[in-house]
C-alpha positions in Angstrom: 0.0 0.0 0.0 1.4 3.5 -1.2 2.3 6.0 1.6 1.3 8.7 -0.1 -1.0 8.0 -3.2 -2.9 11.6 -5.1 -5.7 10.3 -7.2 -7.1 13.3 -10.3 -6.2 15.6 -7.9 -7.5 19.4 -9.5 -7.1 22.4 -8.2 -8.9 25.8 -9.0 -8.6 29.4 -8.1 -11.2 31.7 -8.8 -10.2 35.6 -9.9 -12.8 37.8 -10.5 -14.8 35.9 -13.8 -12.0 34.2 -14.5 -11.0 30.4 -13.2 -7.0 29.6 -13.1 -6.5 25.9 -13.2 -3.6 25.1 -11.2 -3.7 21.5 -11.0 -5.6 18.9 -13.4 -5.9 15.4 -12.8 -2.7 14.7 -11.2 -1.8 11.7 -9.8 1.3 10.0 -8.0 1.8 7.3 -5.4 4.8 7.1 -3.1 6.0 4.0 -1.1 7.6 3.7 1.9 11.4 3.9 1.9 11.0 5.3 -1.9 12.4 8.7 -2.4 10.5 10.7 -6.1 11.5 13.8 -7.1 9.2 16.2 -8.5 10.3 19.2 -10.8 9.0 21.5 -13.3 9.2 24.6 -13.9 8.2 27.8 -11.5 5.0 28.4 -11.6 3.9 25.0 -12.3 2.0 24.6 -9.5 4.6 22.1 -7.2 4.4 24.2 -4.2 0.6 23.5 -4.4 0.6 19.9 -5.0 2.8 19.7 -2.0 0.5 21.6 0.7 -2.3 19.3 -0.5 -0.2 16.5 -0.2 0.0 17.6 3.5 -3.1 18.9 3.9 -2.4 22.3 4.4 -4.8 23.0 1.0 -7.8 21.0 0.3 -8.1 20.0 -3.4 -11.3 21.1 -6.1 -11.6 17.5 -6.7 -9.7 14.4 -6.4 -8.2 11.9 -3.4 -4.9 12.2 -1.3 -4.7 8.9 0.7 -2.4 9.1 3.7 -1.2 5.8 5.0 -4.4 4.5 4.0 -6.6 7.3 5.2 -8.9 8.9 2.4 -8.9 12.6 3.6 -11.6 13.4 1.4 -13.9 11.8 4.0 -12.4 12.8 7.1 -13.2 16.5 9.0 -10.9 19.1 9.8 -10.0 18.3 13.3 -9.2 14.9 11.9 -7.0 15.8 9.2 -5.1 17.9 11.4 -4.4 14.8 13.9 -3.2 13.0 10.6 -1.2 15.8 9.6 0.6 16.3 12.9 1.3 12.4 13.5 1.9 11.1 9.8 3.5 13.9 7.9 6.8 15.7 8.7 7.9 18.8 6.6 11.3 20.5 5.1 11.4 23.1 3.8 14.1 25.9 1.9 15.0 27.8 5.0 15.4 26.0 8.0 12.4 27.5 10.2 14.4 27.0 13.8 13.5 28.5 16.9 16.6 30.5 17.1 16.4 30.7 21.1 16.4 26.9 21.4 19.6 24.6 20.8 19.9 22.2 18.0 18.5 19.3 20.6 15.9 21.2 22.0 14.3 21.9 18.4 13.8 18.3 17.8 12.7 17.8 21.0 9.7 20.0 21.0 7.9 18.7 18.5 8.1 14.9 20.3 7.3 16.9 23.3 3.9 18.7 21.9 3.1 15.2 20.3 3.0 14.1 24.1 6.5 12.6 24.3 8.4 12.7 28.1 11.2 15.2 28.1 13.7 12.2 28.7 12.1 10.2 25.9 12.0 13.0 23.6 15.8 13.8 24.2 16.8 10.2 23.6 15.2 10.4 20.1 16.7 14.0 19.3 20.3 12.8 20.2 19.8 9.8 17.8 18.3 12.0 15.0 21.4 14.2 15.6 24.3 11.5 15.2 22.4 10.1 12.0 22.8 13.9 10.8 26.4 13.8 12.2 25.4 16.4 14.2 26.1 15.0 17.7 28.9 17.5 18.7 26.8 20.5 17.5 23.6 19.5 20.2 23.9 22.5 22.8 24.5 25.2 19.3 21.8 27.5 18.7 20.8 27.8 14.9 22.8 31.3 14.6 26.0 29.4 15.5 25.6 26.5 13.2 26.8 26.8 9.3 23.4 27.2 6.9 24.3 23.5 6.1 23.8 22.2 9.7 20.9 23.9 10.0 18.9 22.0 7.6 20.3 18.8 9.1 18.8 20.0 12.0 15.5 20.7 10.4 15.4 17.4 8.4 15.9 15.5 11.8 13.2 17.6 13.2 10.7 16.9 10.5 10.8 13.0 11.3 11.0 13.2 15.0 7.9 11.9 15.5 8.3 9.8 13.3 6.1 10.0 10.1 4.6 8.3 7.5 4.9 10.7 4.4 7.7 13.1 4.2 7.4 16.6 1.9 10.4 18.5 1.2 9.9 22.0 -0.7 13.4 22.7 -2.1 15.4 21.5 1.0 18.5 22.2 -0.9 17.6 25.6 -2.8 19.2 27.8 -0.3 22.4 26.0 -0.2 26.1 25.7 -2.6 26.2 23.1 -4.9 29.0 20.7 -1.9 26.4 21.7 0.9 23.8 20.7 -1.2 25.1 17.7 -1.7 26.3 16.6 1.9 22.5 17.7 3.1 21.0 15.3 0.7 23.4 12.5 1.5 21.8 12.7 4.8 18.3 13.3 4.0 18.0 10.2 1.7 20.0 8.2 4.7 16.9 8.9 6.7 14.3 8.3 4.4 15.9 4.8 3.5 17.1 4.2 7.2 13.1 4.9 8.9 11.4 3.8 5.3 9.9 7.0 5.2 7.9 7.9 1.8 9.4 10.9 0.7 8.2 13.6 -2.0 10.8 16.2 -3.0 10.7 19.3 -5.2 14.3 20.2 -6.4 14.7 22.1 -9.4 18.1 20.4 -8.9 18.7 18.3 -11.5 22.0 16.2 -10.2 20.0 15.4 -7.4 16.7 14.6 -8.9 18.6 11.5 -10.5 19.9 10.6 -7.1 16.2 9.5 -6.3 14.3 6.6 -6.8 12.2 8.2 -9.5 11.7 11.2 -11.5 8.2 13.1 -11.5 7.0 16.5 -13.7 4.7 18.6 -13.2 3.6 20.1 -16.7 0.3 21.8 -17.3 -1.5 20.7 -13.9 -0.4 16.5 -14.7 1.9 14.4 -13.7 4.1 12.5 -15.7 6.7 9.8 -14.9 10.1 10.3 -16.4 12.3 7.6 -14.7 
């Protein structure tokens, strides 16, 4: 069963008389442990597909299925449980809480999900030393290199451990060696807790790195690898 599976997903916005189609019938699946990139070109509507894929939009018409979960037939307060406990998020720019260490930002979200303090620090220092970030616990974000700092965010977006991971150009901010060394680790995760990932890059070395290609080209979705 796909992780993450968008069936004819459209999606609408109305201006004035005039209806912009920003989606049309797209469709994708995405298993756990399997990493697809999606590109295309700005404006294509990726961002889009992304917040419906986790639920932060609601589609015109169509299906996202979350571990199983139609969310077409679920209500708001449900969705938002799904989202919280099935779906972690990374995004360009880190999004840290720049008062709290490097530990302590992975360590709230366990901690709002419920998670003991003790608990939720035993997770965060593992999450660290599979970022190789161990030695860099007690730093606040402004003392860590833009590099560590999205290490830091990627093992915060899978501290409590989700399904369906959604990353909006995790490596766009970054030079072409950071890049690189931050992807190295985000596809260790996804591989190492089977996580379903869906990444927009419009990094092209990367894209191929993945288990599969995706494009987004006049609202569809087509397959290229």
């Amino acid at each position: 069963m796909p992780m993450l599976s968008l069936d004819k997903v459209t999606k609408n916005y109305t201006q004035g008389e005039n209806k912009l189609e920003i989606l049309s019938d797209a469709s994708l699946t995405v298993a756990s442990g399997e990493m697809k990139a999606l590109i295309g070109p700005s404006g294509s509507g990726k961002s889009t597909l992304l917040n419906i894929a986790g639920l932060l939009e609601t589609p015109t018409s169509g299906t996202v299925t979350i571990a199983g979960h139609q969310t077409d037939k679920i209500g708001r307060r449900k969705r938002g449980q799904l989202r919280r406990t099935h779906i972690g998020f990374v995004f360009q720019f880190h999004r840290l809480l720049p008062e709290f260490s490097a530990l302590e930002n992975i360590m709230i979200p366990q901690m709002l999900n419920g998670l003991g303090r003790d608990e939720a620090a035993a997770r965060a220092e593992q999450l660290l030393q599979m970022v190789g970030l161990m030695n860099r616990d007690s730093h606040r974000p402004g003392l860590l290199s833009g590099g560590e700092q999205q290490r830091v965010a990627i093992a915060r977006s899978v501290a409590n451990a989700p399904r369906v991971l959604l990353a909006d150009e995790p490596t766009g901010n970054l030079d072409p060696v950071t890049a690189a060394g931050v992807f190295e680790h985000l596809s260790a995760i996804v591989h190492g807790t089977n996580t379903a990932a869906l990444v927009v890059t419009h990094n092209q070395q990367l894209a191929h790195e993945m288990d599969s290609i995706l494009t987004l080209k006049n609202g569809v979705i087509e397959t290229i690898n």
